[in-house]
C-alpha positions as CSV (number, residue, x, y, z in Angstrom):
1,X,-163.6,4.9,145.5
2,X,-164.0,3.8,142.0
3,X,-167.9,3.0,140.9
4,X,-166.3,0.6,138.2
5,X,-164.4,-1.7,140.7
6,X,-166.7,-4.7,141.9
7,X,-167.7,-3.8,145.1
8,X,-167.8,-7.1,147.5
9,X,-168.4,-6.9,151.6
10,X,-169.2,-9.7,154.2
11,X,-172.7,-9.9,156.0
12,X,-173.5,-11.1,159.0
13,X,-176.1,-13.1,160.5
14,X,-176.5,-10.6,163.5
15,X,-177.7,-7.4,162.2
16,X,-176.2,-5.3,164.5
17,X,-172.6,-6.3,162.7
18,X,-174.1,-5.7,159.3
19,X,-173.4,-1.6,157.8
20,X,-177.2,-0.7,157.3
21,X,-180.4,0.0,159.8
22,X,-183.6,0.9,160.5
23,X,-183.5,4.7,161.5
24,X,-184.9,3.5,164.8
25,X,-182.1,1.0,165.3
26,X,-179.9,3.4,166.1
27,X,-179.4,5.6,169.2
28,X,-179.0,9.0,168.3
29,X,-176.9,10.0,171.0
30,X,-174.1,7.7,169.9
31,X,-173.7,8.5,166.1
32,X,-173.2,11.4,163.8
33,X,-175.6,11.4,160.8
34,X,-174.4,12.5,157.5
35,X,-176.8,13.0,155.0
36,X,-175.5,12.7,151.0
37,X,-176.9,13.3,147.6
38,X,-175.4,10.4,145.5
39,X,-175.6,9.4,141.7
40,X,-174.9,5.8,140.4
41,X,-175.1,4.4,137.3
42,X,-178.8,2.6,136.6
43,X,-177.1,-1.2,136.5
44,X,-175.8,-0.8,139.8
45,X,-177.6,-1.6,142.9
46,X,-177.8,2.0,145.5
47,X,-178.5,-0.3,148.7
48,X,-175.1,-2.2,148.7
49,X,-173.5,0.6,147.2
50,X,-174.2,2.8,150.0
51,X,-173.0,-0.4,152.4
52,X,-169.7,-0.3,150.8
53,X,-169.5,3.7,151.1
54,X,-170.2,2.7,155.1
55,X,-167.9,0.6,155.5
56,X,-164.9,1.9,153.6
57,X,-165.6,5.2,156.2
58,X,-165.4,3.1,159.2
59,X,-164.2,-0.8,159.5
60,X,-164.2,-2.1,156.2
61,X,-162.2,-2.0,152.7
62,X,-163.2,-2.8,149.1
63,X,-162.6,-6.4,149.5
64,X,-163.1,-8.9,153.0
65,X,-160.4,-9.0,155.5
66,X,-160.2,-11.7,158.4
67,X,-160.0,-8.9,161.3
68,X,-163.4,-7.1,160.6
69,X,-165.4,-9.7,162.4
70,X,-168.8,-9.7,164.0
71,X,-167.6,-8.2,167.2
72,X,-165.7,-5.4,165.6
73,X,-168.4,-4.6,163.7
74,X,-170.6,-4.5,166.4
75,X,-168.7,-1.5,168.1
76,X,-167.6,0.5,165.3
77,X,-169.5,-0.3,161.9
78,X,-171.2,3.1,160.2
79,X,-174.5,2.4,159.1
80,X,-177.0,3.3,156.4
81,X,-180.0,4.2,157.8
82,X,-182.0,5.7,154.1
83,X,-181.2,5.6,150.8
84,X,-184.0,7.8,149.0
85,X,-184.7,7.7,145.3
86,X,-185.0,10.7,143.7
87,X,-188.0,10.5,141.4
88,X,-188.7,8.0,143.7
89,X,-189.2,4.6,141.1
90,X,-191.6,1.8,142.8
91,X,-192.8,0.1,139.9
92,X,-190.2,0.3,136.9
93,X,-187.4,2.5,135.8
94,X,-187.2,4.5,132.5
95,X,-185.5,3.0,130.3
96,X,-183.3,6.7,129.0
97,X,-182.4,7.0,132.4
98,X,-178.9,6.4,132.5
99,X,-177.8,7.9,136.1
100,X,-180.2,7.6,139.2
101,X,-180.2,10.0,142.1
102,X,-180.4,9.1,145.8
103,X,-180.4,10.8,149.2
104,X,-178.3,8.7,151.5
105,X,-178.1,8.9,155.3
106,X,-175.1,7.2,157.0
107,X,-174.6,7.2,160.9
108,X,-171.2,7.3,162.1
109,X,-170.4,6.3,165.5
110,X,-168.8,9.5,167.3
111,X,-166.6,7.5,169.0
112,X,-164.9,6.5,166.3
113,X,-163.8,10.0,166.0
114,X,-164.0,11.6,169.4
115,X,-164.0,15.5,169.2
116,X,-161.4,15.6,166.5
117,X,-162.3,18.2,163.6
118,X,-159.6,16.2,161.7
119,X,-160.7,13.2,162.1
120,X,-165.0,14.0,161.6
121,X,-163.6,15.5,157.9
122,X,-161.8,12.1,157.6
123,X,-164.7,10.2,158.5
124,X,-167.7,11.8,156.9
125,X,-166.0,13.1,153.7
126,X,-162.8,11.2,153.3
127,X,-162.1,8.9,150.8
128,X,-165.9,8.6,149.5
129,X,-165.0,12.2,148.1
130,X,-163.5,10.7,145.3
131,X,-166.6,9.0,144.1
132,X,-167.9,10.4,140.9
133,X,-171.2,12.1,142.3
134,X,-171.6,12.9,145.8
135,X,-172.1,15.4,147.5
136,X,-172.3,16.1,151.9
137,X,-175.3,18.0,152.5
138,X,-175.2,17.8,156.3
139,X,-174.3,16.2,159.4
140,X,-176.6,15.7,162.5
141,X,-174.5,15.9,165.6
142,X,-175.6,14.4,168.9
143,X,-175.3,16.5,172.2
144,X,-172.8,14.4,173.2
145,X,-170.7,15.1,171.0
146,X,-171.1,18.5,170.7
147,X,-170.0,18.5,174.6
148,X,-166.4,18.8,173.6
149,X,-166.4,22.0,171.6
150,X,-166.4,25.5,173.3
151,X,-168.1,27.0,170.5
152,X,-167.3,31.2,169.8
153,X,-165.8,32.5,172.8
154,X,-168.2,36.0,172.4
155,X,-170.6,35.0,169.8
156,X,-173.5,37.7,168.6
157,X,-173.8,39.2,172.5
158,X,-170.1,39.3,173.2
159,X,-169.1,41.3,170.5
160,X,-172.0,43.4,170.8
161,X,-170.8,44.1,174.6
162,X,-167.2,44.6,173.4
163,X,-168.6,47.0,170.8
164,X,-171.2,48.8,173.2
165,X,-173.7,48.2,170.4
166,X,-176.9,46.3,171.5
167,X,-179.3,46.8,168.1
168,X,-178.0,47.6,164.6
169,X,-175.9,45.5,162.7
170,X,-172.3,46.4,162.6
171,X,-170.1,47.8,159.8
172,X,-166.8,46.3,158.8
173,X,-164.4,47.7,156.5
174,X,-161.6,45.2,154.7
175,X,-158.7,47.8,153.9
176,X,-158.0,48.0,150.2
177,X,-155.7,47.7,148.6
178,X,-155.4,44.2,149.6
179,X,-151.8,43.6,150.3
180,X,-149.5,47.2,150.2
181,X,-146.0,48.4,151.9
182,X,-145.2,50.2,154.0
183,X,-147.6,49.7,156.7
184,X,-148.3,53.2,157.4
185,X,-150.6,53.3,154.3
186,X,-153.1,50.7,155.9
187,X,-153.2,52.8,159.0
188,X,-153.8,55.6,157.4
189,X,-156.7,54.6,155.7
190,X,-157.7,52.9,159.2
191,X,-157.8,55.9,161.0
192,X,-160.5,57.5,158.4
193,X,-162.9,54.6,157.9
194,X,-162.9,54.5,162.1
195,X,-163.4,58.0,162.6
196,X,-166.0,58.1,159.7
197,X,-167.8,55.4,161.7
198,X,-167.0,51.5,161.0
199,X,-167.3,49.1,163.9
200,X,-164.7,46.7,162.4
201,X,-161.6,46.9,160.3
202,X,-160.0,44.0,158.8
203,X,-157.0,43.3,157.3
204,X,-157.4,41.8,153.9
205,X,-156.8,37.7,153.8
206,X,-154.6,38.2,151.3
207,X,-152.1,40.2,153.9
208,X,-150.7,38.2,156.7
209,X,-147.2,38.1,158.3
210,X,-144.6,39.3,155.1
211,X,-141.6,40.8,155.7
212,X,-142.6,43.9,153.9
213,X,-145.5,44.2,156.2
214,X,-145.2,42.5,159.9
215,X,-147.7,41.6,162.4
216,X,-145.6,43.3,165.0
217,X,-145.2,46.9,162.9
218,X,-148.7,46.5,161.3
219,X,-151.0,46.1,165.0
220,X,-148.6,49.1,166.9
221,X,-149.6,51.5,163.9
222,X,-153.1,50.6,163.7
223,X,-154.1,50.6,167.0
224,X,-152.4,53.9,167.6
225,X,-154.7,55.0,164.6
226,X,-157.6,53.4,165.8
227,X,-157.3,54.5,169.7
228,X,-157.1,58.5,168.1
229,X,-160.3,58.0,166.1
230,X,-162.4,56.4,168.5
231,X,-161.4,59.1,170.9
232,X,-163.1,61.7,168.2
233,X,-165.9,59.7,167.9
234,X,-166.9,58.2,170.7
235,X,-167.1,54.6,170.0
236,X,-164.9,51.5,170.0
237,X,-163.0,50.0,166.8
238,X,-162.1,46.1,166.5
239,X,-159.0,45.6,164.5
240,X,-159.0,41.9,162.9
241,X,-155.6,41.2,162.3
242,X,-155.1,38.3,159.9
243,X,-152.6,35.9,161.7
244,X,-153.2,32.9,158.9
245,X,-150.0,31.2,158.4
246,X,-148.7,27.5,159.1
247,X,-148.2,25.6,162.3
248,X,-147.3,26.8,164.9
249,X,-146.5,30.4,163.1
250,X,-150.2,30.9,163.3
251,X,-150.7,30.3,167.3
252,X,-147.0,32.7,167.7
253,X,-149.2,35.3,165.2
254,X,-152.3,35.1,167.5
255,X,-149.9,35.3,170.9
256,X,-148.0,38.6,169.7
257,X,-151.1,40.3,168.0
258,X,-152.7,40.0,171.9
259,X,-149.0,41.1,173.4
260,X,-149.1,44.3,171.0
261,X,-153.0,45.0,172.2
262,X,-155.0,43.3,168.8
263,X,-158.6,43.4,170.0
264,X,-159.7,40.8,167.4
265,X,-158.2,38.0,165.1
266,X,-158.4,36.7,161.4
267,X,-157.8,33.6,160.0
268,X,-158.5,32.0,157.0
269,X,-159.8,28.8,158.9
270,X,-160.1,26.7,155.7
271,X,-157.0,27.8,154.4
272,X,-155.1,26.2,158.0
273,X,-157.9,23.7,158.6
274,X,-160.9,23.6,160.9
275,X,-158.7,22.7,164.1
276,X,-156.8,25.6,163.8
277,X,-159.6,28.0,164.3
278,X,-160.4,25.6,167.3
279,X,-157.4,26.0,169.1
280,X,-157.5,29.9,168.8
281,X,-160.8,30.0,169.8
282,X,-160.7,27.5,173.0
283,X,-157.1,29.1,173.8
284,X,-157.5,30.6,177.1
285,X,-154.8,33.0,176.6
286,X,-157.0,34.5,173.8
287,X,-160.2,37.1,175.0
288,X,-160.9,38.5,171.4
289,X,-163.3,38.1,169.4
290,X,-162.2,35.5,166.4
291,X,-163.3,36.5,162.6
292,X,-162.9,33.4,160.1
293,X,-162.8,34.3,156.7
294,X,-163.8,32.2,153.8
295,X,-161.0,31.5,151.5
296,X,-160.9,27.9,149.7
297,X,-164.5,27.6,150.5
298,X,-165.6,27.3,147.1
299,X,-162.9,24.6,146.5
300,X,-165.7,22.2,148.8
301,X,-169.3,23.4,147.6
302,X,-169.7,25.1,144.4
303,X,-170.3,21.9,142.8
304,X,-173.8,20.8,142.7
305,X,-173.0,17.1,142.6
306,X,-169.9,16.5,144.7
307,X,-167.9,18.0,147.7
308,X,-169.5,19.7,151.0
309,X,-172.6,22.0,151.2
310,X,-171.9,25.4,152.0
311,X,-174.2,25.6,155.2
312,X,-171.9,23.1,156.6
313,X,-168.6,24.7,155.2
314,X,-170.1,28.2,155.8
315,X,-172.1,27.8,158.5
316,X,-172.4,25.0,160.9
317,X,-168.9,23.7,160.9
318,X,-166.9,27.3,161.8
319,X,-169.6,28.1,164.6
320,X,-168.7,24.7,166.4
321,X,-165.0,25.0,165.7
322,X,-165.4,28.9,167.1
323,X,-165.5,31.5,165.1
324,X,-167.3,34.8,166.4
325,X,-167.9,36.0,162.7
326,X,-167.7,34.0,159.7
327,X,-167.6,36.0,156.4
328,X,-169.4,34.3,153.4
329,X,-170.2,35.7,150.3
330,X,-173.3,37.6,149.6
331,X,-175.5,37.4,146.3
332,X,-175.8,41.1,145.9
333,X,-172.2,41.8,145.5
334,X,-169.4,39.9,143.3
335,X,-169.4,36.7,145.2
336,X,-171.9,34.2,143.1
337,X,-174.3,32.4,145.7
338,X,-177.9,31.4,145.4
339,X,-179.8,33.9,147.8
340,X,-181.8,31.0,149.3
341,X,-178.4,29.3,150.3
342,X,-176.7,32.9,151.2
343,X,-179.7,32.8,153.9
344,X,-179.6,29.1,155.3
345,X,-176.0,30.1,156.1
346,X,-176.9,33.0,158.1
347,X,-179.5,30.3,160.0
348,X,-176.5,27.6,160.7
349,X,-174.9,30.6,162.5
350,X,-177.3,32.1,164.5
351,X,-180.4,29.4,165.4
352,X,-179.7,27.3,168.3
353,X,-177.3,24.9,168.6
354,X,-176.9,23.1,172.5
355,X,-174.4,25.4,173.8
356,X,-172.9,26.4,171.2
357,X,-173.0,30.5,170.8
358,X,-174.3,32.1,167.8
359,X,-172.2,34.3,165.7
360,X,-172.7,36.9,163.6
361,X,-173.1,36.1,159.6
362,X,-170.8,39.1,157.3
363,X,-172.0,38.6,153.8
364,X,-169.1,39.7,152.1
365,X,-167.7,40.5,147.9
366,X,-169.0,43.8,146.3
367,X,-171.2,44.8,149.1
368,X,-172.1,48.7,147.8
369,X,-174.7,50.9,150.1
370,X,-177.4,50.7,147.9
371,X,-177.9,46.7,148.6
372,X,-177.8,47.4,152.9
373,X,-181.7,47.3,152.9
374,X,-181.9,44.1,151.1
375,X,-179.4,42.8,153.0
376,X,-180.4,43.4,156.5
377,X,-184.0,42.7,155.5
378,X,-183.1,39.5,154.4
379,X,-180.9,38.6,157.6
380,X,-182.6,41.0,160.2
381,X,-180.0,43.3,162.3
382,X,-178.1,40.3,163.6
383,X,-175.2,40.6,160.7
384,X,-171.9,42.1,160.1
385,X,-172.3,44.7,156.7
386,X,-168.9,44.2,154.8
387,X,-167.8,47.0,153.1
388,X,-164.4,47.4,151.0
389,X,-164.1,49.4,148.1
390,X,-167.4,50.7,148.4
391,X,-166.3,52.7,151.3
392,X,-162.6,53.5,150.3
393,X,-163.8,54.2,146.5
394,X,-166.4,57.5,147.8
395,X,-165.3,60.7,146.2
396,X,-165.0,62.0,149.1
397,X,-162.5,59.6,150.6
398,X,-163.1,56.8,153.2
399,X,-164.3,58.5,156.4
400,X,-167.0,60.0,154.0
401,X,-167.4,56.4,152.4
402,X,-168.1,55.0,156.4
403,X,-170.3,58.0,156.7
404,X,-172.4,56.6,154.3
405,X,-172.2,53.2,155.3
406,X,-173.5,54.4,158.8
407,X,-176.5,56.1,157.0
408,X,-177.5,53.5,155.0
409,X,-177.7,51.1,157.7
410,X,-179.7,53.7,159.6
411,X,-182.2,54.4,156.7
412,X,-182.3,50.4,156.9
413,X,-183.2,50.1,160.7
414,X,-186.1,53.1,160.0
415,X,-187.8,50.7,157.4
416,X,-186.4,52.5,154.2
417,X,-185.9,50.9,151.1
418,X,-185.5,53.9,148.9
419,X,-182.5,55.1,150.0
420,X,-181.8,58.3,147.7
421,X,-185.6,59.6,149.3
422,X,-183.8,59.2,152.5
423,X,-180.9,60.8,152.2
424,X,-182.5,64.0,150.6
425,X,-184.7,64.4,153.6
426,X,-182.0,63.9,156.0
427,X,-179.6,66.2,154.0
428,X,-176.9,63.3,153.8
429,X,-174.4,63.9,150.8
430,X,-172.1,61.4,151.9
431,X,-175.1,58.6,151.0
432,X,-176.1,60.8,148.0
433,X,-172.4,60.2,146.4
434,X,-172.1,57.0,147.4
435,X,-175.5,56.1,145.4
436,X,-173.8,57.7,142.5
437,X,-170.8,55.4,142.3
């Protein structure tokens, strides 16, 4: 929607057919409540700007048409229910502001959209994501609505039972590099981070399906590899095998991964869309745990005046479509996030939500052992530690790199923050090199 068209609608007499309300004229069981940040120009008016943005989202187009009458407005209008200055001018505007900024809330009726994924992006984002400056900060979803979606299959307690571990956060390792041939160098490198102690190996997103390296040769080998180390050290070893690819490869990538005994999944859920992680998740055929990765996900928020928030991209939105663990990036690392943000996420995963499980947050990009007490101070010991070349870069090769992992997180559970005084008095040279790097 261009700002610079003239914007024209029809009202109404009855209110009810008219895009805008009173917060209290609406039921909030029967609409979806996005909230925006918006900018407009100072000659325009917000209040019948924010109309038109309704309407386009639901009945209406830039311009009357003869079929959007009272009665179909009635049963399927959006409405704006607060537009919120920001200063908040009563009395007169200055005159060298040029831009003014507003908070906008919108309720969408849910039926409009059902329990579609597809068709809430359509509807909340759509084609108002082409206006100049704004910006979806979140969505308020009724209970109702929420009914339709299964949520993770395992969530936090699930994969702590599959695991057999009830307290500390878990380790994950991505295996580096991130795309290689022949297979058997992934497994090998598998086999030592299990044995030296991680909880989760993943294959990289950037790895997939190729020729050069199959699903099918890929989850034989590497959970060979796996069984044989957990059999040394006594614990269990999820394998998230990335099965990202297009419909309906991705589904066949899930089905055979299970057939050749995968004990977890990856996909890169904003890479093949929301409803795609929603049908892997609700498929009954499917009893692993699902990890969604992150890619594209800055495409949406790292804009401060337009796109999607990340708590909604990050967080809410991959919980309700399914995912079991959602990896986001972390501020300590590589990945650039604000640390305030880095946290709501972790709370759009894990507070409650109806039903819907919570899942565990995996701060991801650069993650080295030195930041684990920060981190799981920060997020408490609900959270997935993800590890990649910090564990397969230790001088002492990647076991040893787990090794120190393991420590860290248990100098982290004892209170520590100093981690070097830890290690010395426990003796641990695997954390002592790995604080060196």
């Amino acid at each position: 929607m261009q700002l610079g068209v003239r914007l024209r609608f029809q009202k109404f007499e009855h209110p009810e057919a008219n895009p805008e309300a009173l917060p209290e004229g609406v039921d909030p069981g029967d609409y979806i409540i996005g909230t925006y940040y918006m900018s407009f120009p100072k000659g325009m008016n917000p209040f019948e700007i924010a109309q038109v943005l309704a309407l386009e989202q639901s009945t209406g187009t830039w311009l009357p048409v003869p079929g959007e009458t009272p009665e179909v407005r009635k049963k399927h209008v959006a409405k704006v229910i607060g537009v919120y200055e920001i200063p908040d001018y009563e009395v007169m505007i200055l005159q060298e502001v040029d831009w003014r900024n507003f908070i906008v809330q919108i309720a969408f009726p849910w039926k409009n959209i059902g329990d579609r994924l597809s068709m809430l992006f359509s509807t909340v984002v759509g084609n108002i994501s082409m206006a100049p400056k704004l910006k979806l900060l979140d969505l308020r979803f009724p209970e109702e609505f929420v009914k339709g979606f299964g949520g993770p299959k395992f969530g936090i307690g699930g994969v702590r039972d599959v695991l057999g571990v009830k307290e500390r956060p878990l380790l994950n390792n991505m295996i580096k590099p991130d795309v290689y041939s022949p297979p058997d160098l992934g497994v090998k490198l598998a086999y030592e981070v299990a044995r030296g102690g991680v909880d989760i190996i993943k294959d990289d997103e950037l790895l997939a399906n190729p020729e050069f390296n199959t699903i099918e040769e890929r989850v034989t080998k590497f959970m060979e590899a796996i069984d044989r180390a957990n059999e040394e050290k006594g614990e269990k070893t999820l394998y998230a095998v990335n099965v990202t690819a297009d419909l309906p490869e991705v589904l066949e990538n899930a089905e055979r991964a299970i057939e050749l005994g995968a004990n977890c999944l990856l996909v890169n859920y904003l890479a093949t869309g929301f409803p795609v992680l929603r049908a892997l998740a609700e498929d009954e055929s499917i009893k692993v745990p699902i990890m969604a990765h992150m890619d594209v996900a800055g495409a949406y928020y790292v804009s401060p005046t337009s796109g999607v928030r990340s708590t909604l991209i990050l967080g809410k939105l991959p919980r309700l479509a399914g995912a079991d663990i959602v990896v986001y990036p972390a501020p300590y690392g590589k990945a650039p996030m604000l640390e305030e943000k880095y946290i709501e996420v972790a709370k759009h995963h894990r507070y409650p939500f109806y039903h819907i499980k919570p899942c565990f947050p995996m701060p991801s990009g650069g993650i080295a052992p030195i930041m684990v007490p920060k981190l799981v101070n920060t997020l408490g010991r609900d959270v997935v530690v993800a590890a990649g070349g910090g564990i397969h870069a230790h001088p002492d090769g990647p076991a040893a790199g787990a090794r120190a992992f393991r420590q860290a997180i248990d100098a982290a559970m004892q209170g520590y923050t100093d981690l070097r005084k830890y290690a010395e008095e426990n003796n641990l040279s695997e954390l002592l090199k790995a604080l060196q790097l």
